[in-house]
N, C-alpha and C positions, 0 to 999 in steps of 0.2 A: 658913519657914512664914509671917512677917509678911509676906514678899515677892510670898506668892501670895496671900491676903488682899488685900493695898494692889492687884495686880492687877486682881482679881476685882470688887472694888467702884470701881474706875475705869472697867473696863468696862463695870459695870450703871449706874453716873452718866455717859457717853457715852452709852450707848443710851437713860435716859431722856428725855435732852436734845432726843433729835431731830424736829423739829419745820419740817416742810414742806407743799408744797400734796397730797400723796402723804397725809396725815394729813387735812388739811382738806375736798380733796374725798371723798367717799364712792368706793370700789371698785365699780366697775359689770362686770362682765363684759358683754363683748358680740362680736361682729363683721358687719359691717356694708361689704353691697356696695352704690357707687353708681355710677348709667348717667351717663359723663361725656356723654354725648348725649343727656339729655335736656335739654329747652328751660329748665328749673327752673335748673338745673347750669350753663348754657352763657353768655359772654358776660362772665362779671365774672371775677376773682383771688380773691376773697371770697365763699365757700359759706356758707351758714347749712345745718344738714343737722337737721331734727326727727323723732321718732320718726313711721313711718309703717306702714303694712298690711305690705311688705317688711322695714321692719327696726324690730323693736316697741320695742328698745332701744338707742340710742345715745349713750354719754354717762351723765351725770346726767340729763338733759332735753335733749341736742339738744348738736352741734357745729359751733365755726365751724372753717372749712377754707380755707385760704390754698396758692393754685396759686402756687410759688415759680417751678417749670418745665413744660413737659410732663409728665416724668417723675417730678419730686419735688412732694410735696405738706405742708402742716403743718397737720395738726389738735390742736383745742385743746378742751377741755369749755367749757360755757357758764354754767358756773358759777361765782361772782366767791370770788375765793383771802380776802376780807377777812371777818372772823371777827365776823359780826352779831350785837347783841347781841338782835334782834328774831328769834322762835322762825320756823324756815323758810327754804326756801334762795333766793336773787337770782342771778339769770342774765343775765350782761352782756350788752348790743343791739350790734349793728353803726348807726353814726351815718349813714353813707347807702352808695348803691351803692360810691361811690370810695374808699373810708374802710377805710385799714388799721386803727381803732382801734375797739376795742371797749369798753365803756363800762359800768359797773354802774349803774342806774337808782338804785339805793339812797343808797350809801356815793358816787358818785360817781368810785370807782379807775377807772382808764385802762389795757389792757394794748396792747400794739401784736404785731400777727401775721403782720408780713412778715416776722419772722425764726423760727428754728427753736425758739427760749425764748420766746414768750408774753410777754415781759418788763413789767414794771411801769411804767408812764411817768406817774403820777399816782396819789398815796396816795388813803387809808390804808391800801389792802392792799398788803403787802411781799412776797410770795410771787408768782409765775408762774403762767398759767395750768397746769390739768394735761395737758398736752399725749401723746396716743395717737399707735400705731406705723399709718402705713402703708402701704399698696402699688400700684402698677397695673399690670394685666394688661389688655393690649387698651385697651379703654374703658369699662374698671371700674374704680374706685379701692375699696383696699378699705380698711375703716378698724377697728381693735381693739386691744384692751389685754392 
């Protein structure tokens, strides 16, 4: 009896503990096609992608998109993982065209998007960006959660 007990409340203090950017950023449903030929699209490794007439939701407010290859792509939401204590969400910049680093105007965190984690490379946010599944077909990249 005390065995399933001690179980059961290990389990519920594990599962309260958990605490990631899956928790931080807000859940967006979405999915969302983009024309790799168009001129917007075309020319850099680094996609900024905002809600447009085509896709009214991506993201929280918009996603940066890192061409790893051809065929593989990493999107990331543009929302900074650092827990403000000012009411409202901060949505990290891309610092210029050649700049894998994305940047929170706010809090100042740094995430880097040439790799497939979002990873953190400057506090104070300690979490990753929330990074989305995607795909391409032809020359459409598609991108959703």
């Amino acid at each position: 009896m005390w065995k399933t007990v001690w179980i059961s409340v290990m389990l519920v203090w594990m599962m309260s503990c958990k605490s990631d950017s899956e928790d931080i950023i807000p859940t967006v449903r979405f999915n969302a096609q983009i024309n790799l030929d168009d001129p917007e699209y075309s020319g850099s490794n680094t996609l900024i992608v905002e809600p447009d007439g085509l896709n009214p939701r991506i993201g929280v407010n918009g996603v940066a998109v890192f061409r790893y290859s051809p065929d593989e792509y990493y999107a990331f939401d543009l929302m900074c993982t650092h827990e403000h204590e000012i009411a409202g969400y901060y949505f990290v910049e891309r610092q210029s065209n050649d700049d894998f680093t994305l940047k929170c105007p706010e809090c100042g965190s740094e995430f880097l998007i040439i790799t497939e984690f979002g990873s953190v490379t400057k506090g104070p946010a300690t979490w990753p960006l929330k990074k989305y599944k995607t795909s391409v077909s032809g020359n459409y990249l598609r991108i959703w959660n």
